[in-house]
VONULUM-52728 format. One record per residue (C-alpha): residue number from 1; residue in one letter; z, x, y. Coordinates in steps of 0.02 Angstrom, whole numbers, m for minus. Each point is the difference from the previous one (the first is absolute). Layout:
! residues N
{NUM,a,{Z,X,Y}}
...
//
This chain:
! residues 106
{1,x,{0,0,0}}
{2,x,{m23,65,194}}
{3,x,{163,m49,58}}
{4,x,{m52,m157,48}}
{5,x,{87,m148,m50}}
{6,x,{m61,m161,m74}}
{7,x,{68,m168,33}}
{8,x,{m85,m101,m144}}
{9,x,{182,21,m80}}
{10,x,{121,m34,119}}
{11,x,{102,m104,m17}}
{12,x,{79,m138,121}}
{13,x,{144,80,110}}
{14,x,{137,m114,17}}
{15,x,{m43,m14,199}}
{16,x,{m171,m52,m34}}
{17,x,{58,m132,m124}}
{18,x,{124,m57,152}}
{19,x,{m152,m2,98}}
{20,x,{m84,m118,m110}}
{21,x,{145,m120,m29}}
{22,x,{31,m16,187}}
{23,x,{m193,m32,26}}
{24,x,{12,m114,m126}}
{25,x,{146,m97,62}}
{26,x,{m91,2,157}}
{27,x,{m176,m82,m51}}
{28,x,{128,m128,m101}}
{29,x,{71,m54,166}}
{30,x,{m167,m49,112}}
{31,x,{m14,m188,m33}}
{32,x,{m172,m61,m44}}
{33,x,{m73,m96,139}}
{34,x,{34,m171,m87}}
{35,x,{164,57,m41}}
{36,x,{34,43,187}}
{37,x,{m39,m187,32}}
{38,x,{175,m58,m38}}
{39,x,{51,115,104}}
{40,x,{m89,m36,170}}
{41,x,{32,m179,m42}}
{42,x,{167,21,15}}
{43,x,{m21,105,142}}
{44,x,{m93,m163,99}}
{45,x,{155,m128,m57}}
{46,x,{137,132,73}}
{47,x,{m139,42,169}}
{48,x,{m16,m186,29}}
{49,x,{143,m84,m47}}
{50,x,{21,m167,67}}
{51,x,{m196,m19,24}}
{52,x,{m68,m67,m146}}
{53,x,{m169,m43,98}}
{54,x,{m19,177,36}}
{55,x,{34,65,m155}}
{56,x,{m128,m94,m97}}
{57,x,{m114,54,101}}
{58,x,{43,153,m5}}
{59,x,{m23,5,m188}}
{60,x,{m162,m104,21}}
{61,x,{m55,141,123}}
{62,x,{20,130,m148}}
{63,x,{m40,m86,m155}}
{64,x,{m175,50,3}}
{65,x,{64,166,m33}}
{66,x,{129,m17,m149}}
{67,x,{m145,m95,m82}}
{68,x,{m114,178,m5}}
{69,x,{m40,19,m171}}
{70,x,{m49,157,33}}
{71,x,{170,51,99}}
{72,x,{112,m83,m130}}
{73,x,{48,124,m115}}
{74,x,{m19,172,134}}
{75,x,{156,85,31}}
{76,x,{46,m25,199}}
{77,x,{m29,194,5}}
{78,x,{m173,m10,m65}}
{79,x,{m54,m112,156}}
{80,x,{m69,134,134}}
{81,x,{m127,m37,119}}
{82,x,{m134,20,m92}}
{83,x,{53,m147,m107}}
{84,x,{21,m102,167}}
{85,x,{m164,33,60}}
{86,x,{m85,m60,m170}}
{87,x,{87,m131,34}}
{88,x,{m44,m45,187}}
{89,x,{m188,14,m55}}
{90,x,{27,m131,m137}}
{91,x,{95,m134,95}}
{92,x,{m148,48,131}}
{93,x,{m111,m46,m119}}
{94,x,{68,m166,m57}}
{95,x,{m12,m51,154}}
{96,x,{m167,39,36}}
{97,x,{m25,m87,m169}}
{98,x,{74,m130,52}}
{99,x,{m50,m17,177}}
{100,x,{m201,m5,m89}}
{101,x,{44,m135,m88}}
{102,x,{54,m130,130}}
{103,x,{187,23,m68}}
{104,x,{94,44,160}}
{105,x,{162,72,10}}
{106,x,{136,m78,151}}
//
């Protein structure tokens, strides 16, 4: 050998086993988007207490977006922009869709 060293059989130090475990624990924690529903629905009762007009519509308001198929099951973390603008262009696209169709929107 030329002194140098090979990894292929090294094995797990106990600090990058920690490592892993605490990542682990981490990606356990993040809610999935319809999981975080609860949460923010919660979060509307407690904002607007005592207004039950405003918080239906509140929940009316976001709806739409706990009903993303697509968002459903993504970990909040996994939402970045880039996810938000595919998004933007879709619901921009609806409504074109549904502007060319004599459906209108209020």
């Amino acid at each position: 050998m030329s002194g140098k060293r090979s990894i292929r059989g090294r094995l797990p130090s106990e600090a990058d086993q920690a490592g892993k475990s605490e990542l682990s624990r981490k990606k356990a924690a993040i809610p999935t988007f319809q999981e975080f529903q609860a949460q923010f629905d919660a979060w509307i009762d407690a904002q607007h207490a005592g207004k039950p007009g405003r918080s239906s519509s509140t929940r009316a308001t976001t709806q739409s977006f706990w009903n993303l198929s697509r968002w459903r099951d993504l970990a909040l973390d996994r939402i970045d922009e880039a996810v938000i603008e595919r998004f933007k262009f879709w619901a921009l696209r609806k409504v074109d869709e549904l502007r060319s169709t004599g459906i209108s929107q209020p």
